[in-house]
LOLUM-899432 format. One record per residue (C-alpha): residue number from 1; residue in three letters; x, z, y. Coordinates in nm, 3 decimals, always signed. Each point is the difference from the previous one (the first is absolute). Layout:
<rec seq="NUM" type="ALA" px="X" pz="Z" py="Y"/>
...
This chain:
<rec seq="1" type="UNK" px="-5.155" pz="-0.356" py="+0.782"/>
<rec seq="2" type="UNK" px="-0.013" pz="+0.375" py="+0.175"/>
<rec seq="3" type="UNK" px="+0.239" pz="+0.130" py="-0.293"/>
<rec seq="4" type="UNK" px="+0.269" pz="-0.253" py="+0.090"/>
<rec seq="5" type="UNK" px="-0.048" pz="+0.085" py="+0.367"/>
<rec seq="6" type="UNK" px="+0.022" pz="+0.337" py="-0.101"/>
<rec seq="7" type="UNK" px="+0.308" pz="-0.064" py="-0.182"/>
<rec seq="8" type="UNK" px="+0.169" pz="-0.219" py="+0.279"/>
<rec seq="9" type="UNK" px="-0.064" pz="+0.270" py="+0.248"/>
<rec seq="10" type="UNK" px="+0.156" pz="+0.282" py="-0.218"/>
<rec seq="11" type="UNK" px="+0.331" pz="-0.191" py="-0.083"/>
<rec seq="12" type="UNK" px="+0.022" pz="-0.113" py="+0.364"/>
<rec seq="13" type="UNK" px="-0.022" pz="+0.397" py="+0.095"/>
<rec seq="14" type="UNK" px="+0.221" pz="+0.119" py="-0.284"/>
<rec seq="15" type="UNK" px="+0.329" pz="-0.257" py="+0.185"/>
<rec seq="16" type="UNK" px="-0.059" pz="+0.163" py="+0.321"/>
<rec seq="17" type="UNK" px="+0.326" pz="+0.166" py="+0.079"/>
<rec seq="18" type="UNK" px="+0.029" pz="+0.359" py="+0.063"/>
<rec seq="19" type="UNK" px="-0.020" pz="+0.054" py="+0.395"/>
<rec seq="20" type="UNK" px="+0.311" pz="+0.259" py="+0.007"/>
<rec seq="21" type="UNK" px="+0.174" pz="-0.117" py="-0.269"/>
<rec seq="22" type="UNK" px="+0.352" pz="+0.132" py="+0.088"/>
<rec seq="23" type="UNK" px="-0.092" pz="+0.277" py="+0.191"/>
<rec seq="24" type="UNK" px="+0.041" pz="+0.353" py="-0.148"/>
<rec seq="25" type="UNK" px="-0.089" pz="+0.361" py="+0.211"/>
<rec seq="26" type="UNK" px="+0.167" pz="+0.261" py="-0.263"/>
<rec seq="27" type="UNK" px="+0.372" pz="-0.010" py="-0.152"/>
<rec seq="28" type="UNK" px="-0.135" pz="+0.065" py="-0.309"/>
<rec seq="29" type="UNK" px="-0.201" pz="-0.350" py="-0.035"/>
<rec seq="30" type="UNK" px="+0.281" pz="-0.177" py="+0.163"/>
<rec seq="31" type="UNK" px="+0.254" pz="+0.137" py="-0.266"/>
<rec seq="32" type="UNK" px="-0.224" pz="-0.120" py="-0.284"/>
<rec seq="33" type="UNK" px="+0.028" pz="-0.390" py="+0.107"/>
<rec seq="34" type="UNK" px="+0.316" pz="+0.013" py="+0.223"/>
<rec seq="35" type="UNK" px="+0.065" pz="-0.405" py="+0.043"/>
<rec seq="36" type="UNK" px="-0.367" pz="-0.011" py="+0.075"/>
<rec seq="37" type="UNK" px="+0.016" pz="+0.211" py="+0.327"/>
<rec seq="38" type="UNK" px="+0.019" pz="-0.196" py="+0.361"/>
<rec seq="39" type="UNK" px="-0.166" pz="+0.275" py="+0.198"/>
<rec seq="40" type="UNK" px="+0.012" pz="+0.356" py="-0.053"/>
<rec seq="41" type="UNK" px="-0.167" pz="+0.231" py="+0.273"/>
<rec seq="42" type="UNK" px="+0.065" pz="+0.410" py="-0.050"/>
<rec seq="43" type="UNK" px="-0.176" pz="+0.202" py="+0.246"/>
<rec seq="44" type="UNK" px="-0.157" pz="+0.355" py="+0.027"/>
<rec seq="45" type="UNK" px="-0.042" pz="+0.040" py="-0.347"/>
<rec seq="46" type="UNK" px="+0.357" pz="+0.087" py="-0.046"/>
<rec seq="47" type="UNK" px="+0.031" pz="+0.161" py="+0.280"/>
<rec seq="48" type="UNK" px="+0.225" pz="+0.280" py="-0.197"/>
<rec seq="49" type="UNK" px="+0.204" pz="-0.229" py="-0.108"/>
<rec seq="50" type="UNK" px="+0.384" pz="+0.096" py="+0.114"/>
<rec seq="51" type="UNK" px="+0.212" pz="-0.312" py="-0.192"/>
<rec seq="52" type="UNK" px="-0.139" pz="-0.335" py="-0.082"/>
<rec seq="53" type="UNK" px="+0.031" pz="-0.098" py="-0.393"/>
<rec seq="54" type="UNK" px="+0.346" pz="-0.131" py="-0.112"/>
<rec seq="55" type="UNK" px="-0.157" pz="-0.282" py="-0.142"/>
<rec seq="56" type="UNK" px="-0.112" pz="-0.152" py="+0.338"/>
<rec seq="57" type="UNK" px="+0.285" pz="-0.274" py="-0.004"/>
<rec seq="58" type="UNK" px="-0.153" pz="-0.143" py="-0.307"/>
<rec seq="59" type="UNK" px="-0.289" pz="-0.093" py="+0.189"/>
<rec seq="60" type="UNK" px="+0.216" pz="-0.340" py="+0.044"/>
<rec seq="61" type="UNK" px="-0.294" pz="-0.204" py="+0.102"/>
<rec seq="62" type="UNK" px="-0.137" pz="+0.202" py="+0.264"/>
<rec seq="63" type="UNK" px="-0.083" pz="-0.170" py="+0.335"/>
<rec seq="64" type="UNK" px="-0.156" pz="+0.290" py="+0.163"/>
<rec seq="65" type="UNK" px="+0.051" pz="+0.388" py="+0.014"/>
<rec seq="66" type="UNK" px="-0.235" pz="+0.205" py="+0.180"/>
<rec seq="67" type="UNK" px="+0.077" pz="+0.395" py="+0.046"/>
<rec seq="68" type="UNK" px="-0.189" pz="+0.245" py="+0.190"/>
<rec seq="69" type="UNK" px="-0.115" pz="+0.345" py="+0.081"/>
<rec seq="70" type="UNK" px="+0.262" pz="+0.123" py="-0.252"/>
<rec seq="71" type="UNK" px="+0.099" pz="+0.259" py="+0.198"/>
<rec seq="72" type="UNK" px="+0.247" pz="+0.200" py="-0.249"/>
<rec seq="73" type="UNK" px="+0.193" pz="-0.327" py="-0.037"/>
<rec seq="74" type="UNK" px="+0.378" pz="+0.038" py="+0.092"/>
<rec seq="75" type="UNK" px="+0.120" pz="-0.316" py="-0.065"/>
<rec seq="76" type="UNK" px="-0.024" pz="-0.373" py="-0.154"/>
<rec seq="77" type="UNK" px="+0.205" pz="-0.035" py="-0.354"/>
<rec seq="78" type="UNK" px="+0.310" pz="-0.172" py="+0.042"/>
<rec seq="79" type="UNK" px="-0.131" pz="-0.245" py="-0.280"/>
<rec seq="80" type="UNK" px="-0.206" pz="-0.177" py="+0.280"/>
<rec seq="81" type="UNK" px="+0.274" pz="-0.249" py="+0.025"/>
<rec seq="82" type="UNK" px="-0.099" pz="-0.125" py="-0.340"/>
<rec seq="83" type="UNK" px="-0.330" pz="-0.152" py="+0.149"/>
<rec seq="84" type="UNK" px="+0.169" pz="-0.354" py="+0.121"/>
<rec seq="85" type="UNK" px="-0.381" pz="-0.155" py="+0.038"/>
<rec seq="86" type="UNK" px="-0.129" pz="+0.292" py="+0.258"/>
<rec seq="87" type="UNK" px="-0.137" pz="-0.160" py="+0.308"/>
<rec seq="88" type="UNK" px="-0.158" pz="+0.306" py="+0.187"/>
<rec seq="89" type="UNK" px="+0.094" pz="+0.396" py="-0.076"/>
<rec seq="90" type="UNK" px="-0.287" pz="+0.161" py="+0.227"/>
<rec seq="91" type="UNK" px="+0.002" pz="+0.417" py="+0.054"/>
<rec seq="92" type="UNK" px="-0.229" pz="-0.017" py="+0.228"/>
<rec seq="93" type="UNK" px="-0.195" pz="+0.372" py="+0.074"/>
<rec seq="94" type="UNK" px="-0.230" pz="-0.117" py="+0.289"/>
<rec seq="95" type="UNK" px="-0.071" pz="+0.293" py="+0.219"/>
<rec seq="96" type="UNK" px="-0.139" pz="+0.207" py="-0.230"/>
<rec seq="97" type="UNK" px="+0.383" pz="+0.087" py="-0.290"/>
<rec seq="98" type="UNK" px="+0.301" pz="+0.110" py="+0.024"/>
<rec seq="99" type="UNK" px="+0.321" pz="-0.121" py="-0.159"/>
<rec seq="100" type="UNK" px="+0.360" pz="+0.068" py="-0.028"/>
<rec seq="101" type="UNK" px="+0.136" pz="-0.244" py="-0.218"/>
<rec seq="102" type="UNK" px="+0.371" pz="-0.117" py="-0.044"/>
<rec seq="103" type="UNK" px="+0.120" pz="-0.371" py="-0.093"/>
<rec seq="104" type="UNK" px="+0.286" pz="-0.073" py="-0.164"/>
<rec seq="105" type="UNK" px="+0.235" pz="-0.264" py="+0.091"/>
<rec seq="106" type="UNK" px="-0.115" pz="-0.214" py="-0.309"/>
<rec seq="107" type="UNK" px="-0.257" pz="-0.144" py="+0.206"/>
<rec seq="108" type="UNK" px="+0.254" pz="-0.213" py="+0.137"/>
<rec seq="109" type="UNK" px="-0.020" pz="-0.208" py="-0.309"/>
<rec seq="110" type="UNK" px="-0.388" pz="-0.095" py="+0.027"/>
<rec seq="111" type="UNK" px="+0.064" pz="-0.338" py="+0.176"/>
<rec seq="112" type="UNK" px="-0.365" pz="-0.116" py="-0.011"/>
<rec seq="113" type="UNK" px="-0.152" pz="+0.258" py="+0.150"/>
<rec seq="114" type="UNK" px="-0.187" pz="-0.112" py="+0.317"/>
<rec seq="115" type="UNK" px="-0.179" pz="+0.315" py="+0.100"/>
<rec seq="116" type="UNK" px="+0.141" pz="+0.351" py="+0.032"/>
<rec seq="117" type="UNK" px="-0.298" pz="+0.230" py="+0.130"/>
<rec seq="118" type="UNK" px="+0.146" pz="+0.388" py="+0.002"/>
<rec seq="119" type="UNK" px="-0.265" pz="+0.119" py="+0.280"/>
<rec seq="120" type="UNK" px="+0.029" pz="+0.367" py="-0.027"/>
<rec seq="121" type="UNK" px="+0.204" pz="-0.004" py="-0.310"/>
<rec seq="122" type="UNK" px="+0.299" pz="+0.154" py="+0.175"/>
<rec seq="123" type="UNK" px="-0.096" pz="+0.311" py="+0.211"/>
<rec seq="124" type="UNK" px="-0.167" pz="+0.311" py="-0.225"/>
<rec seq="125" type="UNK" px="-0.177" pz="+0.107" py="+0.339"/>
<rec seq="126" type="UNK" px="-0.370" pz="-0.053" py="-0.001"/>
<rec seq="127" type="UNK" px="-0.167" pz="-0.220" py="+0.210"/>
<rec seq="128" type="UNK" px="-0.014" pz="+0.137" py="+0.372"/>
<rec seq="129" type="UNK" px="+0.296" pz="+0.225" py="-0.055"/>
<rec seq="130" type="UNK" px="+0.287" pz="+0.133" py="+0.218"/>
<rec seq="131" type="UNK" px="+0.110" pz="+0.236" py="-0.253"/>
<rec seq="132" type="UNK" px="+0.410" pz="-0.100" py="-0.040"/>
<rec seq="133" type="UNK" px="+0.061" pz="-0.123" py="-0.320"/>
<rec seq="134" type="UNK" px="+0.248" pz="-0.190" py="-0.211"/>
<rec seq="135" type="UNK" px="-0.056" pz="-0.400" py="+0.032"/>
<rec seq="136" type="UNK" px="+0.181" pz="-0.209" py="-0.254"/>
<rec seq="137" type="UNK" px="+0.156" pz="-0.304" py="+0.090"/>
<rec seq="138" type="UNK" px="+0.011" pz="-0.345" py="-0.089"/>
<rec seq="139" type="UNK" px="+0.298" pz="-0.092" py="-0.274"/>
<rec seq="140" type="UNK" px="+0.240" pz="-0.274" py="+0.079"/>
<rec seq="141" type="UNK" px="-0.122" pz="-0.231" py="-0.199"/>
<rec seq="142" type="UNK" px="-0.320" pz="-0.021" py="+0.191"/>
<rec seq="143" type="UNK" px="+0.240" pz="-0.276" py="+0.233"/>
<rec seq="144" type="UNK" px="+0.060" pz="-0.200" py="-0.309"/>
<rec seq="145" type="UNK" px="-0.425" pz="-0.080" py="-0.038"/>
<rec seq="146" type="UNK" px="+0.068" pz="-0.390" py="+0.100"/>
<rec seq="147" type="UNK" px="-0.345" pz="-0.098" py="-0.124"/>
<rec seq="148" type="UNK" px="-0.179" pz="+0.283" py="+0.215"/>
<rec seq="149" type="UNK" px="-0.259" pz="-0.127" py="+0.183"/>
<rec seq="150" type="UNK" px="-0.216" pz="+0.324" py="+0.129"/>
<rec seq="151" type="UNK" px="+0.141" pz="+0.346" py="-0.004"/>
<rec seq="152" type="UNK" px="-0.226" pz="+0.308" py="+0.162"/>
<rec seq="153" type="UNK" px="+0.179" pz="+0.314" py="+0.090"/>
<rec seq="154" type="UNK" px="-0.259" pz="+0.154" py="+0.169"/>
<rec seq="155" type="UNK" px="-0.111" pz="+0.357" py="-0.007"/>
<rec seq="156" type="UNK" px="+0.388" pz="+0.092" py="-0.119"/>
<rec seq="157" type="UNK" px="+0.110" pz="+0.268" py="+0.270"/>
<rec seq="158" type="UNK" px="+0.246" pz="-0.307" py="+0.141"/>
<rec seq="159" type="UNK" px="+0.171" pz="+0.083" py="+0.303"/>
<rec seq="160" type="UNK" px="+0.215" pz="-0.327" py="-0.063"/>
<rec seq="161" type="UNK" px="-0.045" pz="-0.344" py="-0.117"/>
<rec seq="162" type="UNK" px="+0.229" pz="+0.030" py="-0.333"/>
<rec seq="163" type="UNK" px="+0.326" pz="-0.212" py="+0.046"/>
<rec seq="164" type="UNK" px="-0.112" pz="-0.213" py="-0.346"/>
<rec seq="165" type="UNK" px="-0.313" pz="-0.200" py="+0.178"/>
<rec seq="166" type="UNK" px="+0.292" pz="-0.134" py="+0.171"/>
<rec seq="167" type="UNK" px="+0.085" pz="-0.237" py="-0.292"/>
<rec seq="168" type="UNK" px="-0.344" pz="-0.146" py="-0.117"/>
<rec seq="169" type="UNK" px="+0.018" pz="-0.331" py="+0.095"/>
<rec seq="170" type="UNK" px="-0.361" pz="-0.101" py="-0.084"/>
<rec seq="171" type="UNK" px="-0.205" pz="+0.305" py="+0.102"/>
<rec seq="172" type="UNK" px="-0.285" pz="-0.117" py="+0.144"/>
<rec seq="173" type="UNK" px="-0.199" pz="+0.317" py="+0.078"/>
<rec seq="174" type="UNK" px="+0.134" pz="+0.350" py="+0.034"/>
<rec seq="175" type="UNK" px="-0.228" pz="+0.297" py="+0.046"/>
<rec seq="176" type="UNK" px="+0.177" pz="+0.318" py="+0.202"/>
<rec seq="177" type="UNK" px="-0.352" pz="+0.189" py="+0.030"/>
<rec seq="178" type="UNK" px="+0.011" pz="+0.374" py="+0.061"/>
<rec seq="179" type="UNK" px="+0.295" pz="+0.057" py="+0.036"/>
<rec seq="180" type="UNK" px="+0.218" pz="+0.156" py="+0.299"/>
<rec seq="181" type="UNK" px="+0.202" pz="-0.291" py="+0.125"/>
<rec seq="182" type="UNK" px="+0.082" pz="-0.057" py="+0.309"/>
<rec seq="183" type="UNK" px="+0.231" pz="-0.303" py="+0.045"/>
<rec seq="184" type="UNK" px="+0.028" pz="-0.283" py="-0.231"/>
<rec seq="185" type="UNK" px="+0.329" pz="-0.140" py="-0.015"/>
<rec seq="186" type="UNK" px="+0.090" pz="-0.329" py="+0.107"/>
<rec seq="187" type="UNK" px="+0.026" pz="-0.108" py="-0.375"/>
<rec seq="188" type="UNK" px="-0.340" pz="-0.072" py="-0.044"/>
<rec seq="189" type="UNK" px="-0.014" pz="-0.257" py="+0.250"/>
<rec seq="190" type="UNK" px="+0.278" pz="-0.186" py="-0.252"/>
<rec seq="191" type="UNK" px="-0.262" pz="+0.005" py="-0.298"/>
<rec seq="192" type="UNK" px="-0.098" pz="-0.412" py="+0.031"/>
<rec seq="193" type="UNK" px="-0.316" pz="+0.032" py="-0.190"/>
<rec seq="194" type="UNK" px="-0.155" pz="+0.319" py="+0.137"/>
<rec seq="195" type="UNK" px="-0.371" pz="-0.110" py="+0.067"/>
<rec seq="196" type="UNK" px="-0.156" pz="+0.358" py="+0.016"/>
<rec seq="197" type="UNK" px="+0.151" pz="+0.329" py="+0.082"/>
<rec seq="198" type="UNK" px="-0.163" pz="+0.329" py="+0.104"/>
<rec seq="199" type="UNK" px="+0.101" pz="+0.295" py="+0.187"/>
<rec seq="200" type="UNK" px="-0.356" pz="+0.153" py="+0.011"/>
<rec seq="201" type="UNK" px="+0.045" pz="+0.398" py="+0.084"/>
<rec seq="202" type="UNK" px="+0.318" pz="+0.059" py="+0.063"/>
<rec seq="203" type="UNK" px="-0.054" pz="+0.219" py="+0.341"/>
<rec seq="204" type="UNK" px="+0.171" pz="-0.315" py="+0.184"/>
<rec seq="205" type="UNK" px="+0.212" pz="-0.290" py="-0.141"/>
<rec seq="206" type="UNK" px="+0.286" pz="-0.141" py="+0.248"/>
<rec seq="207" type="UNK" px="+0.018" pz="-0.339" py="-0.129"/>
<rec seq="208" type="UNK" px="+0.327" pz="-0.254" py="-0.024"/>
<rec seq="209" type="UNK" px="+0.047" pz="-0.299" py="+0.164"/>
<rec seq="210" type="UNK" px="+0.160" pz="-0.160" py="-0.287"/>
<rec seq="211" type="UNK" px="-0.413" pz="-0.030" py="-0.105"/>
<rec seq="212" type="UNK" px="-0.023" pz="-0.269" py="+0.299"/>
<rec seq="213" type="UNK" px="+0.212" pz="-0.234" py="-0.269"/>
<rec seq="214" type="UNK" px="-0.296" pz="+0.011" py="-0.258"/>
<rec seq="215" type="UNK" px="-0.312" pz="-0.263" py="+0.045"/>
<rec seq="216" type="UNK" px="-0.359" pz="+0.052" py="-0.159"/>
<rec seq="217" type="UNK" px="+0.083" pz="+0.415" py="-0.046"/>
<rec seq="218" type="UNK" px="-0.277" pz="+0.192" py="+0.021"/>
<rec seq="219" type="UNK" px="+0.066" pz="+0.419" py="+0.137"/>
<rec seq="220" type="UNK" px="-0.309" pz="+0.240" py="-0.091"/>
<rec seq="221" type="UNK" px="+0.103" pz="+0.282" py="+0.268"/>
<rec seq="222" type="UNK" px="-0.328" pz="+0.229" py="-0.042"/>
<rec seq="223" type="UNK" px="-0.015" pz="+0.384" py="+0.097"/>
<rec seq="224" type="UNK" px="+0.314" pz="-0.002" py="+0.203"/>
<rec seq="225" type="UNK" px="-0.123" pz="+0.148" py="+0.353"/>
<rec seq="226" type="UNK" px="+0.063" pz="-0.332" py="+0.168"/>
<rec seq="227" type="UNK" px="-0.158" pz="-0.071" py="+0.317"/>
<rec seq="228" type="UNK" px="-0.159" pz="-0.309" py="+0.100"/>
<rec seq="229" type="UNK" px="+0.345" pz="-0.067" py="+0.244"/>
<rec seq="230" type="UNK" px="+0.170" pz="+0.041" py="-0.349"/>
<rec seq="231" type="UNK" px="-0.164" pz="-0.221" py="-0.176"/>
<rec seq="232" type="UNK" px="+0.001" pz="-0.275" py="+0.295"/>
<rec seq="233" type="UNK" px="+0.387" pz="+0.091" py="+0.033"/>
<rec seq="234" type="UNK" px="+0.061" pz="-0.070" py="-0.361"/>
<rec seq="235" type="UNK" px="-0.182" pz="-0.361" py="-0.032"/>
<rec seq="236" type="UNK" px="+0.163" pz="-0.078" py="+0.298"/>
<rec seq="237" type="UNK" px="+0.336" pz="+0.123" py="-0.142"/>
<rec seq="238" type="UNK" px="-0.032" pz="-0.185" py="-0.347"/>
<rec seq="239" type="UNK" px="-0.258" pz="-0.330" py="+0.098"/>
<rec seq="240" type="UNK" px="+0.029" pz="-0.119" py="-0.355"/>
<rec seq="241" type="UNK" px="-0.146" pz="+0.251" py="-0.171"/>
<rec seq="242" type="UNK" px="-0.301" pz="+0.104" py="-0.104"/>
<rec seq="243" type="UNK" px="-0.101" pz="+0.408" py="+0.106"/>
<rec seq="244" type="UNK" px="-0.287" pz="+0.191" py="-0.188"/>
<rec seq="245" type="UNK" px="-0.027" pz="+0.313" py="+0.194"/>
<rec seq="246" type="UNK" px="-0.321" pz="+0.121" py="-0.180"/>
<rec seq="247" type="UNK" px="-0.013" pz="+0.343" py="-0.054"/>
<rec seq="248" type="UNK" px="-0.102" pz="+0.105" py="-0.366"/>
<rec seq="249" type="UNK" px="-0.077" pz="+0.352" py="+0.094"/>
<rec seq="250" type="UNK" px="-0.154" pz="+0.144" py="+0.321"/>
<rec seq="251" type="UNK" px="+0.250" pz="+0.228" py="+0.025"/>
<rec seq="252" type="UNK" px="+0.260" pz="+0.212" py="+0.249"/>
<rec seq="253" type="UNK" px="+0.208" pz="-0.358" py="-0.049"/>
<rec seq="254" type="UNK" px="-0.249" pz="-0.247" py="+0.037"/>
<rec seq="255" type="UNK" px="+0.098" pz="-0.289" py="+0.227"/>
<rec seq="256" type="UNK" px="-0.204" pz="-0.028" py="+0.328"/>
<rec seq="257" type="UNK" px="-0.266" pz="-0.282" py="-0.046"/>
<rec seq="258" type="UNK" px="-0.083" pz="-0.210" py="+0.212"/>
<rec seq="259" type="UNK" px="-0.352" pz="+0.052" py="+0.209"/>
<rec seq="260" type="UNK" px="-0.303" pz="-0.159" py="-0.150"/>
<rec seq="261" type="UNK" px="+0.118" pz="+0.065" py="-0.361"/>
């Protein structure tokens, strides 16, 4: 009787699947089984790494791309287009990289792609830094994204909301973190199906009015020196929206808080 337990048990853990089946962290095993590959995540192991491989676009099944800290990268291979199932591209250096990266106008053609996450991916400054450097912008094509659902420009030396954003239909949360904008443009209030959108450290955000046309949006308005008369002006200004005026540092920007806190 214990041997056939025994035996039960052991086929029963041999048809377990694997956990992370799909998921590769090195070109090199993601080359050797290319139709197997759904999610491939490069990080600061490559961090020499100038060019991505050539053979990217044959990663034909990939859902999700993850890139960061690769902070000799110059630019995404034009073969990106070739990846028809991506759903999210995320180049997203936290606080802590830098990146400089171009995109090509083949992105254009990834029409399932639902999140575009290029937080820092942009500006080759460090975190924290004035210095005057070279930002690289957005391609065209960025506009043609009709399936993007979340894009996050933060931390991208911004000093304006690019034109693009303009035509994404279905965005429902766009990130402009750390940046140094100062007026949105009245476009945004025209985005139907923006739920979240924040402006967190910007040194002061003159908002639209257009945004009074959106219901159930959300503004995260952090570390933007706004005084409690602000803040009461604002969510007087806009009643159907919802203001997070949290500060995430305690900083020369913080927000003033209310007493008691």
């Amino acid at each position: 009787m214990m041997k056939k337990m025994l035996l039960v048990f052991g086929l029963c853990f041999i048809a377990v699947p694997h956990a992370h089946a799909g998921t590769f962290n090195s070109f090199e095993q993601a080359f050797s089984n290319p139709a197997a590959v759904t999610t491939l995540s490069i990080t600061h192991s490559e961090r020499a790494m100038k060019h991505l491989p050539d053979r990217l676009g044959t990663l034909t099944n990939l859902k999700v791309l993850k890139i960061a800290c690769l902070e000799e990268l110059e630019d995404l291979p034009r073969d990106i287009g070739n990846l028809v199932k991506l759903e999210k591209l995320i180049l997203n250096n936290g606080n802590g990289c830098r990146m400089n990266v171009s995109i090509p106008e083949e992105i254009g053609t990834l029409k399932n792609l639902k999140v575009l996450d290029l937080y820092g991916a942009l500006d080759a400054r460090g975190p924290g830094s004035r210095k005057p450097l070279p930002v690289k912008t957005l391609p065209n094509a960025i506009g043609q994204l009709q399936s993007l659902e979340k894009l996050n420009l933060g931390r991208n030396g911004l000093k304006t909301v690019p034109s693009q954003v303009a035509q994404l239909s279905k965005l429902k949360d766009l990130g402009l973190d750390y940046n140094e904008i100062h007026e949105l443009p009245s476009f945004i209030g025209d985005l139907k199906n923006l739920r979240e959108l924040s402006v967190r450290s910007n040194s002061g955000v003159k908002l639209p009015q257009s945004l009074a046309n959106l219901s159930g949006l959300r503004i995260s308005m952090g570390n933007n020196s706004l005084k409690l008369k602000d803040q009461k002006i604002l969510a007087a200004r806009f009643p159907g929206i919802t203001f997070s005026f949290e500060n995430e540092w305690d900083d020369a920007t913080a927000n003033e808080e209310r007493p008691g806190r």
